[in-house]
N, C-alpha and C positions, 0 to 999 in steps of 0.2 A: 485456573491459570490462564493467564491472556496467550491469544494465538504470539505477538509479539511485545516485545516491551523497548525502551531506551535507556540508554546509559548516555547521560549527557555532560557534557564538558564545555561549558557557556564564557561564551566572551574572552578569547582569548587575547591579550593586547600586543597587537603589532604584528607586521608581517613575520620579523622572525620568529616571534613565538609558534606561531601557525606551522612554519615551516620543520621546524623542528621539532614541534607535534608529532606534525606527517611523517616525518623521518623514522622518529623513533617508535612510533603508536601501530601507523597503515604497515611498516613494512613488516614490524611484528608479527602483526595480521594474517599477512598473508604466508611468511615464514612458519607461523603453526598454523598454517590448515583450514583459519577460521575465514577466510575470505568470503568460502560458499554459507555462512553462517552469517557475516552479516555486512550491511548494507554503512557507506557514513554519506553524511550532509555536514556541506558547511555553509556558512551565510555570513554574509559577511554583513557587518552595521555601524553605526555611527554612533558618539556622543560625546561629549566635553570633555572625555579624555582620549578621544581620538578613534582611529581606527578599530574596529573587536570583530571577531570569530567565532560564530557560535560553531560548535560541533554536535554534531548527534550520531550515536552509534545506536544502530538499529539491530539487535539480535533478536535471528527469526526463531519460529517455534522447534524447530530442527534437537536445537542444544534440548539435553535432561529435562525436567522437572525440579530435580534436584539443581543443578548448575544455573538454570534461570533465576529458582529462588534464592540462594549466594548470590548473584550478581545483584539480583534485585534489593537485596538487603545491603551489600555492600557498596555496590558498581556505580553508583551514583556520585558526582561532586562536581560543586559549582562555585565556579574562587574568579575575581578578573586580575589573574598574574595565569603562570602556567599549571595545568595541572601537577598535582604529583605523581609521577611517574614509577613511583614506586609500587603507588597501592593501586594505580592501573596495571600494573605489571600482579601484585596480588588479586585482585580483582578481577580481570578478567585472562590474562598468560596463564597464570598456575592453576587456574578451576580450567581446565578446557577436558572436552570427552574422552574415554580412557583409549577407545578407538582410535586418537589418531596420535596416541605414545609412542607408538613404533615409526610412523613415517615423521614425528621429531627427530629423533634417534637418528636416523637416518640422513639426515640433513644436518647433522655434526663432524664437522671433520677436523682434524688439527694437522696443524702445518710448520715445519722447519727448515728455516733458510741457512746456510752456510755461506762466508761472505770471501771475496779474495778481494784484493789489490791490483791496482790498472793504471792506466796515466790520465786516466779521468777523476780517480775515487776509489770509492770501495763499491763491487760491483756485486752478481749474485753468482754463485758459483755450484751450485748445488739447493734442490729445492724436495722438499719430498712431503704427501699430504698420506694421513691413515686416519679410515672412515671410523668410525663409533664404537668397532668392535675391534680397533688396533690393527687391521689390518692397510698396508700398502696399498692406494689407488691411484698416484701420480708417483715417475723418484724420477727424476734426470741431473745429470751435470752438464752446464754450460759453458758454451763455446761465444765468442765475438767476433763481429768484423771489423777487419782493420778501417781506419786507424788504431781502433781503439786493443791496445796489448796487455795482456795481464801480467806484472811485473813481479807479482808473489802471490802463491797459492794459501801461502799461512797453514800446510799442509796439519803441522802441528796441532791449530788450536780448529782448523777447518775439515781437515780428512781427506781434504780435496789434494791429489796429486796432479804432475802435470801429464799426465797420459789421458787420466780423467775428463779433462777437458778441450780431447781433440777429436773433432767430430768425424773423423775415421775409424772412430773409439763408439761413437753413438753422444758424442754430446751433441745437444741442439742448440742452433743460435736463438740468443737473446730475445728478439723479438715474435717467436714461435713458441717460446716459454711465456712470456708473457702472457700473448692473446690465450692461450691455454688456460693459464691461471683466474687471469680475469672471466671466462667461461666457467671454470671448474668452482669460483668463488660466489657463482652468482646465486643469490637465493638462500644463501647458506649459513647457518652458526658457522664460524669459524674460530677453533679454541688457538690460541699465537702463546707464547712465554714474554712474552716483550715485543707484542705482535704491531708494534707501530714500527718497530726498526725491521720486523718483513714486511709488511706492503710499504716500507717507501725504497727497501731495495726493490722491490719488483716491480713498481710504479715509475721507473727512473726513466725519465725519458731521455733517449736516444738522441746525439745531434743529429739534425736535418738529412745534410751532407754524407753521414753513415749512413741513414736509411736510401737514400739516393743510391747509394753505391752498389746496396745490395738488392734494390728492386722492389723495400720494402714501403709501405703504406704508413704512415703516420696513424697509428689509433685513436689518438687523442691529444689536443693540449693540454689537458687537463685527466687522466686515468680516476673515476670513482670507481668504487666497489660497493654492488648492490647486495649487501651481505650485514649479520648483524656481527660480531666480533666479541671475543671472551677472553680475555688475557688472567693468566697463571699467575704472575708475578706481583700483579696491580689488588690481587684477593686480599684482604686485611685479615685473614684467616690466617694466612701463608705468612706474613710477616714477622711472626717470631723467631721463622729459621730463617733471616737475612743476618746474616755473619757479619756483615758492613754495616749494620744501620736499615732499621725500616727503610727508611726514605728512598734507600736504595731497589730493596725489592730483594726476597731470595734470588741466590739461583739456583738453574731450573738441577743442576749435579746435586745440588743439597736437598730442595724437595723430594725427589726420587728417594734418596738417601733415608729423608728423614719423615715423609707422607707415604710412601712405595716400600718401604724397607729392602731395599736393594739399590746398589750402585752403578752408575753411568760413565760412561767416557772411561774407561777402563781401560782401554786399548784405542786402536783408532777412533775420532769421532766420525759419528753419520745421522745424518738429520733425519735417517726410517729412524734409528734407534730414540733421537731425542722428540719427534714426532708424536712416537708410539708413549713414552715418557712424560708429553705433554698432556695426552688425552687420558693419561689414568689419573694423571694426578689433578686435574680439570673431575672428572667421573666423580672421584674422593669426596668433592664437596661441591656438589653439582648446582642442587638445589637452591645452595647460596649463592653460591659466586653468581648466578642465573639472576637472583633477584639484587645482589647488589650490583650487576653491572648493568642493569634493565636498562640504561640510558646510554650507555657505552657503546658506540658504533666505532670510534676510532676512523671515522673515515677522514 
């Protein structure tokens, strides 16, 4: 067995292919572990259809015996469009050392947004994230600063009261939730139900003039999340309990219902409960949802 070997991925065409490689491939990488494992080169080259990318993925002697020779039989592929991202995602995500199982695991969290009403929009009102094992490790309810007034809590379909979000109460303003989140997201699986309508409520940026008022710093004009992202609802597994129509996507009361065998929203809603709800039923079919979303970052 050679001290190292490559997995190479040749000529990729155009800068955004490249980029969206890196996106999806590098940040993988380092999300499970494999960083200290292995080395990339890229090179970039010319020819008559323009711009290409070589890539090389260098995995050092570190990995099995066993896992090198899977990679080496499989791990290889050289196409000039993009690779597939799938059988990289088999090839080299799903064969990783059994060693570093648990700090995956770990680096899984899911997360539930509850949304209210304002004279802006629809704002965040409640945020709550439970790590791998279903337990609570962020819950707050939010508060704003004026101008900006929340005009209905949607108590009913949100949970959220108006006590709940007075920060004499322990709610925190907007922008203290955020940088939190955007911290707490970094590096992370992150399993959502419909997780593009939470990060673009929590991504919402502030007007100017508010943060002005209250002393706060602009984060970004632009908020990314350096994270890879799993959504519940987008599974094609989970589709047959969509009551409305595939197209639409279960929801996440029915899943529970009908993946969990027990039911949700019973009584008040709370986003630990539907949180905790997301990540079993994420758990259920892990393995898949994991390699059909290999390209899903939703960012």
């Amino acid at each position: 067995m050679p001290s190292d070997f490559e997995v190479k991925i040749d000529k990729l065409k155009g800068e955004s292919n490249l980029q969206n490689w890196k996106k999806v491939v590098l940040l993988q990488l380092g999300i499970y572990g494999l960083q200290k494992y292995v080395t990339t080169d890229i090179e970039k080259t010319e020819d008559n259809l323009g711009d290409r990318y070589k890539v090389t993925l260098l995995l050092q002697a570190s990995l099995s015996d066993d896992v090198q020779t899977r990679l080496i039989n499989g791990g290889s592929k050289t196409d000039e469009t993009d690779p597939d991202p799938k059988k990289l995602y088999d090839d080299i995500f799903i064969i990783i050392p059994a060693a570093s199982e648990n700090a995956i695991a770990e680096l899984k969290i899911a997360i539930d947004c509850e949304m209210m009403r304002s004279n802006i929009g629809q704002v965040l009102g409640r945020v709550s994230v439970v790590n791998n094992e279903s337990q609570t490790i962020f819950d707050t309810f939010v508060c704003y600063p004026k101008p900006i007034s929340v005009t209905n809590t949607d108590e009913k379909y949100s949970g959220i009261g108006w006590n709940d979000i007075d920060p004499k109460n322990g709610a925190q303003p907007f922008p203290e939730v955020q940088a939190q989140l955007i911290e707490l997201l970094r590096g992370r699986i992150v399993i959502g139900h419909d997780i593009q309508k939470d990060l673009k409520v929590i991504s919402m940026d502030l007007p100017s003039h508010v943060l002005r008022l209250q002393g706060v710093a602009r984060l970004a004009t632009s908020i990314t999340f350096d994270m890879i992202a799993r959504d519940t609802q987008k599974y094609s597994g989970y589709r047959r309990y969509a009551i409305h129509g595939a197209h639409q996507g279960p929801s996440l009361k029915n899943l529970a219902l009908e993946v969990l065998g027990r039911p949700i929203k019973q009584g008040r809603v709370s986003s630990v409960e539907d949180a905790v709800a997301t990540m079993e039923v994420y758990r259920n079919a892990e393995i898949d949802i994991d390699r059909e979303q290999a390209v899903r970052l939703d960012l």
